[in-house]
N, C-alpha and C positions, 0 to 999 in steps of 0.2 A: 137328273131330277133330284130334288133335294127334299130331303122329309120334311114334314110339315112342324113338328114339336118335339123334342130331348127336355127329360127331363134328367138332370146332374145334383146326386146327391152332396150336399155340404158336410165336409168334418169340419169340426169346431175345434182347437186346442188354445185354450187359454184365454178365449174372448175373440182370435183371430181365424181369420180363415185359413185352413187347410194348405199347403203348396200342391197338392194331389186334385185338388180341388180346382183351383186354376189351370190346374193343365188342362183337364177334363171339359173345364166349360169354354176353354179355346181349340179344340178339336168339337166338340158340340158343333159351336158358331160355319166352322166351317163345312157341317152335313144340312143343319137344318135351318129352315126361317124361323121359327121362336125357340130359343133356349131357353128355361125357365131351373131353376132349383127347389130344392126341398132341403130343409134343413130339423132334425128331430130336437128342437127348443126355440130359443126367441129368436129373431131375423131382424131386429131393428139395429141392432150394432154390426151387422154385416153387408146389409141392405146396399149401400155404397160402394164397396170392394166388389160384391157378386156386382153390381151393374157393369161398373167398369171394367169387368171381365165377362159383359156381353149376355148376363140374364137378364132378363127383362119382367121377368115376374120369381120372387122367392115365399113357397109355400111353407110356412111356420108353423110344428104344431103347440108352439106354446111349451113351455115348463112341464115335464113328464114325470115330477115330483121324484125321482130317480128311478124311474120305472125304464125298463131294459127297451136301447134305442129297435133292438130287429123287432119287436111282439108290437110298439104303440106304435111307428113310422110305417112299418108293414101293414100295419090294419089300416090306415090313415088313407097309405097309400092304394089300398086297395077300393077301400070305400069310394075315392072318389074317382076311379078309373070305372067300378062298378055304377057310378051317376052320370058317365057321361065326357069324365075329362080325359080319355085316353090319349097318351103320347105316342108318339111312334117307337121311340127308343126311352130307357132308362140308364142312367151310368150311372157306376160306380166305381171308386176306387177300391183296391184291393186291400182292406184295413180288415180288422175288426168286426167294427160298426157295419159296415157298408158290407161286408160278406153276410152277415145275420141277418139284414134285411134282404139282403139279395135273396139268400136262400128259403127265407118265410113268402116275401112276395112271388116270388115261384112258386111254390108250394099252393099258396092261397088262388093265382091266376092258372095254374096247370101251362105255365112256359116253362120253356127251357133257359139255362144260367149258362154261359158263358166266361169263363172265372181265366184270371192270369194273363189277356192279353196285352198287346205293345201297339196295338194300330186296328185302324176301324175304316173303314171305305165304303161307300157305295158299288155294288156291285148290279147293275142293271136297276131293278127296284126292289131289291133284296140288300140287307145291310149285313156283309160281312166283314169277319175280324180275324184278326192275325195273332197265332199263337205260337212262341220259342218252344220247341223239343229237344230234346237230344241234349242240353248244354246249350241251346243256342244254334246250333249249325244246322238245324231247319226250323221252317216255318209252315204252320200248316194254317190254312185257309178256312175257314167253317162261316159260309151263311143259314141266317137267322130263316126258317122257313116254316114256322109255327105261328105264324101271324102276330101280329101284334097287341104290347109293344115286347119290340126285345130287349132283352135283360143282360147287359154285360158290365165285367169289372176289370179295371186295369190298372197295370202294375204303375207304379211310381216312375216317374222321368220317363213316360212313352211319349207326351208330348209339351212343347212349348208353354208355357204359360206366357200370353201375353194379353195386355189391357187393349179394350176395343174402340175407349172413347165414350162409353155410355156413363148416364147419371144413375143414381141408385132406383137399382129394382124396386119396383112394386112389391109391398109387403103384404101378404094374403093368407087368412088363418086356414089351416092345414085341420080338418077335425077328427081326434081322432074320436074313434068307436069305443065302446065295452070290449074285451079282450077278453074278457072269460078270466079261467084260473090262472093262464100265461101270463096276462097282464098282473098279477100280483106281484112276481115278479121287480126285485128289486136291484140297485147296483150297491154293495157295500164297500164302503172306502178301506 
């Protein structure tokens, strides 16, 4: 059985896409029937790359005037999970960005995070993930059993990046909310 929607968060560096990013949304493709992205700024200069690497819909919240990517993507993302558009799963890669979201949208949905894996399976109709210990010399297993969606982030070069043949995503505004005093919150160069 395959999940019905992953949503795969986008890093941005320098106008391009992410390679953590691709990995992510070609391990997606293969658990579920729509893969969709979110990306916390504009999506029309990425829209093409994310298609061809098998999303089919990329959630933009627009220009966040340097407001901190975890407080305005976090809220975005919660608001519209809170209307109705819930996924089954959420990815993330293990940056930054993607860790502060990770950890706010947990927070805000009361799930559990996931953090540091290499590999993601179906296991019955529960989705678990595989995590290194030890140095590496074991692996431990942990499904997702707090309903969804699940919430997980992974390490760099867990998987394949490969293009699926798609045209560019759908580009779809992302809205975010009022954040309160978080949102004031700004990035300083």
């Amino acid at each position: 059985m395959a999940l019905s929607k992953i949503w795969v968060h986008v890093e941005v560096n320098e106008g391009a896409v992410a390679p953590i990013t691709l990995e992510i949304l070609a391990k997606a493709r293969e658990l579920a029937d729509t893969v969709e992205a979110f990306v916390g700024g504009a999506a029309d200069g990425i829209a093409a790359t994310l298609g061809a690497h098998g999303a089919t819909k990329v959630l933009a919240t627009g220009d966040l005037d340097g407001g901190l990517q975890g407080v305005h993507v976090a809220a975005a993302l919660t608001a519209a999970i809170e209307g109705g558009d819930a996924p089954d799963a959420i990815f993330f890669g293990t940056t930054y960005d993607g860790s502060d979201i990770a950890g706010r949208l947990s927070v805000k949905l009361d799930k559990p995070v996931i953090s540091n894996n290499t590999d993601v399976e179906l296991d019955g109709d529960a989705l678990a993930v595989s995590t290194p210990i030890f140095g590496g010399t074991q692996i431990v297993k942990t499904k997702f059993a707090a309903g969804t969606p699940a919430i997980a982030l992974f390490r760099p070069k867990s998987f394949v990046a490969e293009e699926s043949g798609g045209g560019a995503a759908e580009v779809a505004a992302l809205a975010v909310p009022d954040s309160g005093a978080a949102g004031a919150a700004v990035v300083l160069d």
